[in-house]
KOLBANU-55874 format. One line per field, with one value per residue (C-alpha): residue number from 0; y, z, x. Coordinates in steps of 0.2 Angstrom, whole numbers, plus 5000, padded with zeros to 4 digits. Each point is the difference from the previous one (the first is absolute). Layout:
% residues N
num	NUM ...
py	Y ...
pz	Z ...
px	X ...
END
This chain:
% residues 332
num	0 1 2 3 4 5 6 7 8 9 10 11 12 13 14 15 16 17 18 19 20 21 22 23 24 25 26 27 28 29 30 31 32 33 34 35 36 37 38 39 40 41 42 43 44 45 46 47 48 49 50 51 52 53 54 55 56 57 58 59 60 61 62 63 64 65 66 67 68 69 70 71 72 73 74 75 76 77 78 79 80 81 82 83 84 85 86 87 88 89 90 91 92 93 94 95 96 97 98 99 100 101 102 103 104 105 106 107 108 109 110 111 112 113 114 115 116 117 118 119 120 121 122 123 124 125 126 127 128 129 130 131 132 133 134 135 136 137 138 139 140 141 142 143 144 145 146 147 148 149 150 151 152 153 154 155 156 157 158 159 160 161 162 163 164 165 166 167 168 169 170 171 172 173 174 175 176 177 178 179 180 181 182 183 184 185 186 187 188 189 190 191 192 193 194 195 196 197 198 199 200 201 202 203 204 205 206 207 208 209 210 211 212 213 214 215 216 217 218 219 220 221 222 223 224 225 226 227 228 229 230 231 232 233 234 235 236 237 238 239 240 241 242 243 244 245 246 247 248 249 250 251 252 253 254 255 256 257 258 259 260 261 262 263 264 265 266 267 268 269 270 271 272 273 274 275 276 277 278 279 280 281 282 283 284 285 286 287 288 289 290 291 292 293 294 295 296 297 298 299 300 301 302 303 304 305 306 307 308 309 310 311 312 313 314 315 316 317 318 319 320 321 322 323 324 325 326 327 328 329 330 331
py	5050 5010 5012 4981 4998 5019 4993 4980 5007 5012 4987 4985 5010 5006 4981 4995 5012 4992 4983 5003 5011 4985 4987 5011 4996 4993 4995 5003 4988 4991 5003 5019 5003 4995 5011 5015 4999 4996 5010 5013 4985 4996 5017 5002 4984 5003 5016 4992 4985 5013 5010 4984 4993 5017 4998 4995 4986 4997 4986 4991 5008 4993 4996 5003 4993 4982 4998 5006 5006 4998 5015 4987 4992 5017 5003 4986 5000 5018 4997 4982 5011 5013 4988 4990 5017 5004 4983 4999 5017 4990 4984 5008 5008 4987 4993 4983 5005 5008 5019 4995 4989 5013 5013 4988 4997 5018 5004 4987 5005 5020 4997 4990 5014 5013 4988 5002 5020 4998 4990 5010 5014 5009 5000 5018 4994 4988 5012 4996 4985 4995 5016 4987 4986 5010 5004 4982 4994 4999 5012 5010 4989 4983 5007 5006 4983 4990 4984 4999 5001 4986 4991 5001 4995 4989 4989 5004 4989 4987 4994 4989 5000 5016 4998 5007 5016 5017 5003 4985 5007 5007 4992 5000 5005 4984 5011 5005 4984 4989 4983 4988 4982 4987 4990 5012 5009 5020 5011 5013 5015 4990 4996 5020 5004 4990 5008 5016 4997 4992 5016 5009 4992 5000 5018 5001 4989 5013 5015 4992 4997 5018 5004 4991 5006 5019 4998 4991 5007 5018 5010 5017 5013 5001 5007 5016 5001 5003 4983 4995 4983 4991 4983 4985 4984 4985 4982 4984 4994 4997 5005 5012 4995 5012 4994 5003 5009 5014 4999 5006 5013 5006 5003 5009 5011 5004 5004 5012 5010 5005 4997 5000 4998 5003 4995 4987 4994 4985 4996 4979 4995 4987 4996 4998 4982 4990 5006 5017 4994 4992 5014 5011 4988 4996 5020 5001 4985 5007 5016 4992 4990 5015 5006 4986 5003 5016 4996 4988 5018 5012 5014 4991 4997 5018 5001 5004 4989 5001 4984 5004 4985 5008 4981 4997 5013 5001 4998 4991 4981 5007 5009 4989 4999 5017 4999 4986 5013 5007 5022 5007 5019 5012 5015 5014
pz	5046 4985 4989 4994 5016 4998 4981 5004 5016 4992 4985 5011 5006 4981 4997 5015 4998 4980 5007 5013 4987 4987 5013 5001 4982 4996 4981 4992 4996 4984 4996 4993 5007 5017 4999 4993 5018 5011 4996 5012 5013 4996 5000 5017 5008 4991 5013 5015 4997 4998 5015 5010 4994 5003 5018 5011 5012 5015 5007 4998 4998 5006 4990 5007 5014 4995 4990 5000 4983 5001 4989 4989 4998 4998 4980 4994 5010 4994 4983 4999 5005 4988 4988 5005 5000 4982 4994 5008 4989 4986 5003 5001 4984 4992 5003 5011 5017 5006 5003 5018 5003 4992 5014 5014 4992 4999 5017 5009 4991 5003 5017 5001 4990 5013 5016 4994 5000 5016 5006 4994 5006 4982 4996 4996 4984 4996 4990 4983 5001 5008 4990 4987 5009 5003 4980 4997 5012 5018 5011 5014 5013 4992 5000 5015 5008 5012 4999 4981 5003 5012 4990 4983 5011 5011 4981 4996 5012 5001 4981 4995 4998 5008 5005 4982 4999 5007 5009 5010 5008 5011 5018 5008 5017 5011 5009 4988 4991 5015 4995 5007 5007 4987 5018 5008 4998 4997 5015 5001 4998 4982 4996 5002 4992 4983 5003 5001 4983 4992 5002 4993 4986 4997 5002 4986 4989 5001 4997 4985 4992 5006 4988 4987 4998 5001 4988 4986 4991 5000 4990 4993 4985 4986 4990 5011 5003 4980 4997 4981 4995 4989 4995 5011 5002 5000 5010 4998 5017 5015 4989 5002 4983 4986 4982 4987 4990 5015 5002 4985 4999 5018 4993 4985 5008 5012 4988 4990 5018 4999 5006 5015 5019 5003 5014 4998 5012 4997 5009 4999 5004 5000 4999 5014 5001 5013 5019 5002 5006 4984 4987 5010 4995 4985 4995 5005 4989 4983 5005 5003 4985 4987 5009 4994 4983 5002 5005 4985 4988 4999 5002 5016 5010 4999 5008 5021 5004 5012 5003 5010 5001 5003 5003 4994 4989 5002 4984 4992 4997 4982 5004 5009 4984 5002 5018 4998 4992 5005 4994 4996 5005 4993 5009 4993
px	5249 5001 4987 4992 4991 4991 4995 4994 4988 4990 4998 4999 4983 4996 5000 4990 4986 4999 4998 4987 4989 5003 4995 4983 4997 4982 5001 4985 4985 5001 4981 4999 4984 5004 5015 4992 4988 5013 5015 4996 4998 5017 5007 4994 5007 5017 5001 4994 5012 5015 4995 4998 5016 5009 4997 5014 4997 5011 4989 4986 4981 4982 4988 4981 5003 5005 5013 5018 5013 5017 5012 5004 4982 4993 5006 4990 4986 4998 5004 4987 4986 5002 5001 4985 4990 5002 4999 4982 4997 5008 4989 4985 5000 5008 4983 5009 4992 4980 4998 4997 5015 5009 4994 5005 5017 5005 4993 5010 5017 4996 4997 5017 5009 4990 5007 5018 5000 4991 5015 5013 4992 4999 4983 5001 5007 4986 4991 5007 4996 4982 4993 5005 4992 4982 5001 5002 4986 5007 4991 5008 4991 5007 5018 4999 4991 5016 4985 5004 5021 4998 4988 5014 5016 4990 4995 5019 5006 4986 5003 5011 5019 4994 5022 5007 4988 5006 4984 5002 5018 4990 4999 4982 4998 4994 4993 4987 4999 4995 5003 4985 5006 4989 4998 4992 4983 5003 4998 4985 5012 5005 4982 4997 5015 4993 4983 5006 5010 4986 4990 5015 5000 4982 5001 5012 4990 4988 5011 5006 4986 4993 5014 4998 4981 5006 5016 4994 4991 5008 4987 5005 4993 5012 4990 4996 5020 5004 5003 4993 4994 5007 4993 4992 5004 4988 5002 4990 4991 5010 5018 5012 5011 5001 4998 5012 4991 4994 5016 5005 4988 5006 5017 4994 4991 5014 5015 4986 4997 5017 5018 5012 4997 4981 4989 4986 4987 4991 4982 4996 4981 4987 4984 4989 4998 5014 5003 5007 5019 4998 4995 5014 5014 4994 4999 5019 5004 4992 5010 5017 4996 4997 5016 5010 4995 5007 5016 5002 5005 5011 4988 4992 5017 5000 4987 4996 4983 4989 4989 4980 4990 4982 4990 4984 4993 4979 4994 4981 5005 5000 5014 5012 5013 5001 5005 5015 5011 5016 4999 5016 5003 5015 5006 4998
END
């Protein structure tokens, strides 16, 4: 055959190696401040994507139970699910889609991701990845949860023209997904089979917004870890948009604090009036706001922030301008 062959092989796999780590790529989000937060998301899902596609399958997987992946259909489902679980990242702090709808989003793609290790018996190489997940929102119990993968590929396919979208090249099981006769009444087993979900579901309902309490908002002392203040904020009522002039003043202050890659941490709040869920989202809006100021200059793309949002700040009625601030810290 000649010294070619010896040459060709081991670039044949060279190339190969490129492509898969190329088909991995996430490119990152338009909006600066939504790819400032979610870089490390996307970092982490471009390793699991790799690992999982680095695995070599000979037949075909099962997934929770209720739907099988072909070898072929196993690349794009994997890749479509990385995908969807930093565009949620993206969307959120893009500011098109609600904190909680957000947490929902990232838990049903994690747990998908988590499924697919599972499946392919790697989920000693998960780690990468769903540490990134927890840092971006997703708790260990979500990504771990096989309800909220079933949930995901179970919507997947239900949707329509479901037929062009990788995830729906999986083949439910019939088994699992009983199909009830529209002329007959369902059985007791199915009626306690839907009761039973129900209460799942419920269940999960409650778990979620369990997390939603605890997460947001994350409170911490910058001031007792050597962080320095550095200038506040103010928002009208009910707003989360900057003025041009605070702006201004924002990025003034900034390129006379110094130069190069620093670490900022920005703490949102509001005043006490409105519901707490309210107040919370609100904080992290004025925060991510005051970031997007930031990464308008050169001195602020520099920059690694941080974003707190602390809720509602108890002050006297006199006081509540105070409170609808977003407080910009520097490390020292």
């Amino acid at each position: 055959m000649g010294p070619s062959l010896e040459l060709l092989i081991p670039v044949a796999i060279a190339l190969y190696s490129m492509q898969q780590d190329d088909s991995c790529t996430i490119s990152p989000a338009k909006n600066p401040l939504a790819e400032n937060v979610c870089q490390g998301l996307r970092a982490g899902l471009h390793d699991g994507c790799k690992r999982l596609l680095s695995v070599p399958l000979k037949s075909g997987i099962s997934l929770v139970g209720a739907y099988s992946v072909t070898p072929a259909n196993f690349p794009p489902l994997v890749k479509q699910k990385i995908g969807e679980a930093y565009h949620a990242c993206d969307r959120f702090w893009s500011g098109e889609t609600t904190f909680p709808q957000y947490k929902i989003e990232l838990a049903d793609k994690a747990s998908v991701l988590n499924e697919l290790f599972k499946a392919t018996n790697t989920i000693d190489q998960a780690a990468q990845m769903n540490a990134a997940l927890v840092a971006a929102g997703a708790t260990a119990d979500a990504i771990t949860d096989p309800d909220s993968a079933k949930d995901d590929l179970r919507r997947e396919c239900d949707r329509p023209q479901a037929s062009a979208s990788p995830g729906c090249l999986l083949t439910p099981d019939p088994e699992r997904t009983p199909r009830i006769p529209t002329s007959l009444p369902p059985s007791a087993a199915d009626l306690t089979r839907l009761a039973d979900e129900i209460g799942k579901l419920a269940t999960k309902v409650t778990t979620l917004s369990s997390e939603v309490t605890k997460l947001v908002p994350q409170r911490i002392s910058p001031v007792a870890a050597g962080w320095t203040s550095l200038i506040q904020t103010r928002f009208d009522t009910g707003s989360h948009e900057i003025s041009r002039a605070s702006c201004d003043q924002l990025l003034q202050k900034i390129a006379a604090s110094g130069s190069g890659t620093r670490k900022v941490l920005i703490h949102g709040s509001a005043d006490e009036r409105g519901d707490g869920t309210t107040n919370d989202i609100l904080s992290m809006r004025r925060a991510a706001a005051t970031a997007t100021c930031l990464t308008t200059s050169k001195a602020g793309a520099a920059l690694i922030i941080q974003l707190i949002g602390t809720g509602a700040m108890a002050t006297p009625a006199a006081g509540y301008a105070q409170a609808r601030t977003a407080t910009v810290y520097i490390s020292p």
